[in-house]
C-alpha positions, 0 to 999 in steps of 0.5 A: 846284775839284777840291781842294774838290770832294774835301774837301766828299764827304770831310766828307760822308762823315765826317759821315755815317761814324757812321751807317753805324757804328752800323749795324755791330753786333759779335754778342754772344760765345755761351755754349759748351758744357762739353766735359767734362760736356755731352751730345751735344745740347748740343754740336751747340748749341754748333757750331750757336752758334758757326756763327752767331756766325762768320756774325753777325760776317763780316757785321759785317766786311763793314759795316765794311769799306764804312765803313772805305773812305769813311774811308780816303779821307778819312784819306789827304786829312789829315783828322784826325778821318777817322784817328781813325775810320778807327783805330777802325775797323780795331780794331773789325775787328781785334777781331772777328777776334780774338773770332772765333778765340779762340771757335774755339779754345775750341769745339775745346777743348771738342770735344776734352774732349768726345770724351776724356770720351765 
């Protein structure tokens, strides 16, 4: 009884895992500044940018991360399409990590530019 009790909140949970993924929405990468050429105004709306971004995609990863928890469960029963989901998950998370740390290094760069041509 317990086994079917699982497996029916598991299927339930799958069923209803795209629902809650499609309310997980990857922020749009901004637009930084060119270092070399910008003025002070635009790099502060580059940090203020970037800042926003860091804080769009945190909570992309926090709705994820609720997403990826009912599919974990699911996956660690067997369920072959909970692993696919949940894969998918973690490379969207993954990806968002990524995303994230490669605009910090191009706003250090552009930081650095800025601060040799000033």
């Amino acid at each position: 009884m317990k086994a079917s009790l699982k497996h029916l909140i598991a299927t339930g949970l799958l069923a209803s895992a795209p629902v809650f993924a499609a309310d997980c929405v990857m922020p749009e990468t901004p637009e930084l500044p060119d270092g070399t050429s910008a003025t002070m105004d635009e790099m502060i709306s580059g940090q203020k940018a970037f800042k926003a971004f860091q804080a769009d995609a945190q909570a992309f990863r926090d709705c994820v991360d609720e997403t990826m928890e009912a599919m974990k469960a699911a996956a660690d029963e067997g369920e072959e399409a909970a692993v696919a989901k949940y894969t998918a998950a973690v490379k969207d998370y993954n990806g968002s990590v990524a995303a994230e740390e490669k605009l910090a290094e191009e706003f250090n760069s552009a930081i650095r530019a800025y601060k040799a041509a000033n």
